[in-house]
BALOBA-1460 file (C-alpha; in Angstrom, 3 decimals):
// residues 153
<rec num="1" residu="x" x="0.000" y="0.000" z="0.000"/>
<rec num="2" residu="x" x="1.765" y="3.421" z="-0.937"/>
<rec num="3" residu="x" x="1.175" y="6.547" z="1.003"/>
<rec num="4" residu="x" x="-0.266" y="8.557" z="-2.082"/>
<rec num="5" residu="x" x="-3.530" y="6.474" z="-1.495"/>
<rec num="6" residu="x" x="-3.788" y="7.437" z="2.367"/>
<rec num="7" residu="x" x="-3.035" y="11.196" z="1.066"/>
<rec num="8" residu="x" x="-5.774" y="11.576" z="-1.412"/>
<rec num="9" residu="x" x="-8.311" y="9.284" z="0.726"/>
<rec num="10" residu="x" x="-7.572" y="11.860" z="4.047"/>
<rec num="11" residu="x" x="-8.071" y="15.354" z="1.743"/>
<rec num="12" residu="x" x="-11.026" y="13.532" z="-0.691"/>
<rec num="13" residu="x" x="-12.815" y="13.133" z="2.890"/>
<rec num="14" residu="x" x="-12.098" y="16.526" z="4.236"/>
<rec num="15" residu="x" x="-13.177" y="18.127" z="0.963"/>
<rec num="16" residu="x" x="-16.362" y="16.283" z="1.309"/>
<rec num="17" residu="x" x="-17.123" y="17.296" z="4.998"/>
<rec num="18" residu="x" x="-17.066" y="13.680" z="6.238"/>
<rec num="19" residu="x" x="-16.426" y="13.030" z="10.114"/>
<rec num="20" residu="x" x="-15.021" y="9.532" z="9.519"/>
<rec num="21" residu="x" x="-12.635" y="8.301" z="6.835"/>
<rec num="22" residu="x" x="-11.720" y="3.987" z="7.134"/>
<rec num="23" residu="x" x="-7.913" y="3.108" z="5.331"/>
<rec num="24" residu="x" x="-6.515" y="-0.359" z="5.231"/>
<rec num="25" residu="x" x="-4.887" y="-1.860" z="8.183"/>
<rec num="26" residu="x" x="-1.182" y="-1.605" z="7.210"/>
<rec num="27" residu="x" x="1.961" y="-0.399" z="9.730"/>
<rec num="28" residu="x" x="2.340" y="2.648" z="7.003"/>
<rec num="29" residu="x" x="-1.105" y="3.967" z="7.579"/>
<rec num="30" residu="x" x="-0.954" y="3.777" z="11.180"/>
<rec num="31" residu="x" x="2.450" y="5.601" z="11.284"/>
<rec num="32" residu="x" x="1.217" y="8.491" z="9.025"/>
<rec num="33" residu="x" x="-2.328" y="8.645" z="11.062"/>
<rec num="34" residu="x" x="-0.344" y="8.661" z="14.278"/>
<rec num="35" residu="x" x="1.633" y="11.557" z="13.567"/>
<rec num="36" residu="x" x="-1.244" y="13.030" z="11.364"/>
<rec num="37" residu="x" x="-3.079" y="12.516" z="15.109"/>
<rec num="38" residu="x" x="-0.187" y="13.851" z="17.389"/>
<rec num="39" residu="x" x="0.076" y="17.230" z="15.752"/>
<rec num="40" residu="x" x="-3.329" y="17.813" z="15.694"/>
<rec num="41" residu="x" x="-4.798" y="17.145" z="12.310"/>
<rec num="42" residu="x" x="-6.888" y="14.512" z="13.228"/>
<rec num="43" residu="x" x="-8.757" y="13.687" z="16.194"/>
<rec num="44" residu="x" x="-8.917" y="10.219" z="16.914"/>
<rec num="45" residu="x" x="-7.750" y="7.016" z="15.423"/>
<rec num="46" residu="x" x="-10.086" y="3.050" z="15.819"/>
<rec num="47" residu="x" x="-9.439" y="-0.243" z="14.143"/>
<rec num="48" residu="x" x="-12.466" y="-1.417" z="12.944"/>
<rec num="49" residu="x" x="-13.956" y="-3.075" z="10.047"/>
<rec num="50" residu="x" x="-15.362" y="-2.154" z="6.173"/>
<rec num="51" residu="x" x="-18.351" y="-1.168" z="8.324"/>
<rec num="52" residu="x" x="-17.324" y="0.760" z="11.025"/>
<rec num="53" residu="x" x="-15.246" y="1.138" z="13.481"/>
<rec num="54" residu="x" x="-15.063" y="-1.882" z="16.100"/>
<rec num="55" residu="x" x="-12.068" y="-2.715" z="17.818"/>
<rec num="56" residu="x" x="-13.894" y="-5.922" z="19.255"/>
<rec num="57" residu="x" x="-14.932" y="-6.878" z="15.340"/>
<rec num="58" residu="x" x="-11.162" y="-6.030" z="14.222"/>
<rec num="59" residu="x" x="-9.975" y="-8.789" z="15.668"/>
<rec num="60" residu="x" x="-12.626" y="-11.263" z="14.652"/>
<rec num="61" residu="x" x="-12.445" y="-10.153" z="10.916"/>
<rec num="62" residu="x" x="-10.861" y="-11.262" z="8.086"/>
<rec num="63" residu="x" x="-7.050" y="-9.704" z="7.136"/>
<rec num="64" residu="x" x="-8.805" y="-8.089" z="4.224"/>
<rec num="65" residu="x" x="-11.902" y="-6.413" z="5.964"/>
<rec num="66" residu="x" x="-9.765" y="-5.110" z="8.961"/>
<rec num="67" residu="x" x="-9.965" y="-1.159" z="8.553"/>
<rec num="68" residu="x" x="-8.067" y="2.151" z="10.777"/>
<rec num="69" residu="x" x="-11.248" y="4.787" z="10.607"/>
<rec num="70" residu="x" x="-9.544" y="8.052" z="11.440"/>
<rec num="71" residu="x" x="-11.784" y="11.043" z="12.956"/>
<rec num="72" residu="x" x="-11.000" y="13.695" z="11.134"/>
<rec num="73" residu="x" x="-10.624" y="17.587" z="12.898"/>
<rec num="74" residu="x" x="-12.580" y="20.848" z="11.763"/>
<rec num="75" residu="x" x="-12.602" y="23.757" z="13.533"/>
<rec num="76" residu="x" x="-15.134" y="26.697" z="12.531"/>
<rec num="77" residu="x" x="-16.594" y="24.281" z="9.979"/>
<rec num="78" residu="x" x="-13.414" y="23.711" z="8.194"/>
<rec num="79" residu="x" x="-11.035" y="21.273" z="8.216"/>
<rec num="80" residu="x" x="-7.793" y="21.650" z="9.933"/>
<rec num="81" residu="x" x="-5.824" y="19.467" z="7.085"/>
<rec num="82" residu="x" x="-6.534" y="21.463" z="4.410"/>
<rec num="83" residu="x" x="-3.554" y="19.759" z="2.068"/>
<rec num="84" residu="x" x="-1.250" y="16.316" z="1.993"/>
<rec num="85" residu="x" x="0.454" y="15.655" z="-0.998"/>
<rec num="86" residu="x" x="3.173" y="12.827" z="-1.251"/>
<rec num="87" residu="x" x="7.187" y="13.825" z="-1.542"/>
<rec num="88" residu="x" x="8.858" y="10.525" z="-1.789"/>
<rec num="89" residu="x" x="7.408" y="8.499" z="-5.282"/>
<rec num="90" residu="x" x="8.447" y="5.068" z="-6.163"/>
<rec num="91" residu="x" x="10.006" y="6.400" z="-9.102"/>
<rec num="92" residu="x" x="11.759" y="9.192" z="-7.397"/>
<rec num="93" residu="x" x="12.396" y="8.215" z="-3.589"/>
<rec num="94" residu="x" x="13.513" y="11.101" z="-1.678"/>
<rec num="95" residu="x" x="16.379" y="10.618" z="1.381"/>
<rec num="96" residu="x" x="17.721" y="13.342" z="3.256"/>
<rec num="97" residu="x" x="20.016" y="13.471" z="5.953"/>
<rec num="98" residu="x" x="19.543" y="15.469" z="9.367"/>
<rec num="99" residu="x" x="21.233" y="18.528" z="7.945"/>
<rec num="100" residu="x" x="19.181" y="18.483" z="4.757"/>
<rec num="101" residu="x" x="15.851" y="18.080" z="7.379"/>
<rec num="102" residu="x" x="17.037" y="20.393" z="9.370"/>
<rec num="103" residu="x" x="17.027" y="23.091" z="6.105"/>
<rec num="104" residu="x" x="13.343" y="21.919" z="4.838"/>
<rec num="105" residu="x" x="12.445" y="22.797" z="8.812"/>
<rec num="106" residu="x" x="14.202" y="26.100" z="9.122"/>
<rec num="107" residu="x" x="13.116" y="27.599" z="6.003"/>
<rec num="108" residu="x" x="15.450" y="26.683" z="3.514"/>
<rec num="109" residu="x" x="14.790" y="24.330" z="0.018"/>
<rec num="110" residu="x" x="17.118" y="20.694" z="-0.005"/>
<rec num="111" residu="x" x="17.481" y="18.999" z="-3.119"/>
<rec num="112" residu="x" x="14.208" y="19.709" z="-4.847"/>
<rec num="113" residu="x" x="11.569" y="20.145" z="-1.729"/>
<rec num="114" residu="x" x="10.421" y="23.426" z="-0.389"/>
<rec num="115" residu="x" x="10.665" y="24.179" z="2.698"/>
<rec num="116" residu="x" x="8.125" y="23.598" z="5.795"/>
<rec num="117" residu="x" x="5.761" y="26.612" z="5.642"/>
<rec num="118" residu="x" x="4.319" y="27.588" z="9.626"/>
<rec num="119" residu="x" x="1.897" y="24.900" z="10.349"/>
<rec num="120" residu="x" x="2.855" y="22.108" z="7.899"/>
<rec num="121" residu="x" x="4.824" y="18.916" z="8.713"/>
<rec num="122" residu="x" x="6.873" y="16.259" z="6.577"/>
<rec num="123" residu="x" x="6.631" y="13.088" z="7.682"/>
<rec num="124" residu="x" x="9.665" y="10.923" z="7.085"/>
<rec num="125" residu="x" x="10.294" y="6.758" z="7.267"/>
<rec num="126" residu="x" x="13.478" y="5.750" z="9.106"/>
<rec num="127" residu="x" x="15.709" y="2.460" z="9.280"/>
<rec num="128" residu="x" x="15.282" y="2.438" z="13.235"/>
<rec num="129" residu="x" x="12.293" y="-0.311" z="14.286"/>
<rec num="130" residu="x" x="11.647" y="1.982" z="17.787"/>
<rec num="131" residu="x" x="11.468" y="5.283" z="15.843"/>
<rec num="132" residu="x" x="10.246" y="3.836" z="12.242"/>
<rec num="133" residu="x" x="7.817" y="7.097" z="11.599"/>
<rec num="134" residu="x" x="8.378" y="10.419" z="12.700"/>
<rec num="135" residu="x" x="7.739" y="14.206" z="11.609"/>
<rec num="136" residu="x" x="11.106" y="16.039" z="10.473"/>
<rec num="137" residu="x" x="11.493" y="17.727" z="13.781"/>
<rec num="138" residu="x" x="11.263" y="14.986" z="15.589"/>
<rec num="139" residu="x" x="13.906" y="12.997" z="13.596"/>
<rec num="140" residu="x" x="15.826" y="16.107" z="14.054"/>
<rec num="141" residu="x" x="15.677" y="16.203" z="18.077"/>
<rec num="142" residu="x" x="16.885" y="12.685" z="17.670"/>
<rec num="143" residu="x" x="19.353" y="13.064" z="14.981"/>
<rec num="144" residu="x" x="17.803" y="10.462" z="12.777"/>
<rec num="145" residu="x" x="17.718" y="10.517" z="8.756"/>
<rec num="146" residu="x" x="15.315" y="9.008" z="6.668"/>
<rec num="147" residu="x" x="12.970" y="8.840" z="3.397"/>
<rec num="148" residu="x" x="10.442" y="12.240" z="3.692"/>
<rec num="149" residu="x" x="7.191" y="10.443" z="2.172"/>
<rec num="150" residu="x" x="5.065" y="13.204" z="2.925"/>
<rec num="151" residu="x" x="3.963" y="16.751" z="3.909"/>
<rec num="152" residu="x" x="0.629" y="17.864" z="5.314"/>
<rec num="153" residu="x" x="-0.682" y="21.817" z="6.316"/>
């Protein structure tokens, strides 16, 4: 499952005022949603399955009925992701090393990616199994590099 399907899922559901949004069960959609969910772009994250969210059903269903249903955020009537769009493609993978993070975070363009506006995140795939998925600044407070896959405001 790439990430580009998660990204235009997440902002197809937002565009279309829905509250809850299900994805496939894999270990790259629950990294994204989890950061997605720790900064603040999403409010709360359930297994479940196709037809809604059930934790107790999750684990009684079948590997391909087995859903994450995120909760998506609005404030004022509008939704607080308002764009995701995918960085690293499988035709052009994108690594960057803590000083190149550390210039997409601080305002500066590496290698072809703009920098972080105020409010946006990049969220970037690591070789480390404790630390596997973490937002730029976070790799940066632990002086981790890694593949950017995405970037959400």
């Amino acid at each position: 499952m790439l990430p580009h399907d998660l990204c235009s899922k997440l902002q197809n559901a937002f565009r279309a005022r829905h509250l809850h949004v299900p994805v496939e069960h894999t270990t790259t959609n629950l990294g994204i949603l989890s950061i997605l969910l720790r900064n603040g772009f999403i409010t709360n994250i359930t297994r479940g399955t196709v037809d809604e969210p059930d934790p107790v059903a999750f684990h009684s269903a079948r590997d391909t009925e087995r859903r994450i249903w995120a909760t998506l955020k609005y404030r004022d009537d509008r939704p607080v992701l308002n764009h995701m769009e995918v960085v690293s493609k499988p035709s052009k993978r994108v690594f960057m090393e803590t000083s190149e993070l550390r210039a997409i975070s601080t305002g500066r363009r590496a290698q072809f990616v703009r920098p972080l506006r105020l409010g946006e995140i990049a969220i970037v795939k690591t070789n480390f199994k404790e630390h596997e998925w973490l937002e730029a600044r976070e790799a940066l407070r632990l002086n981790v590099s890694g593949e950017v896959i995405c970037r959400a405001r």
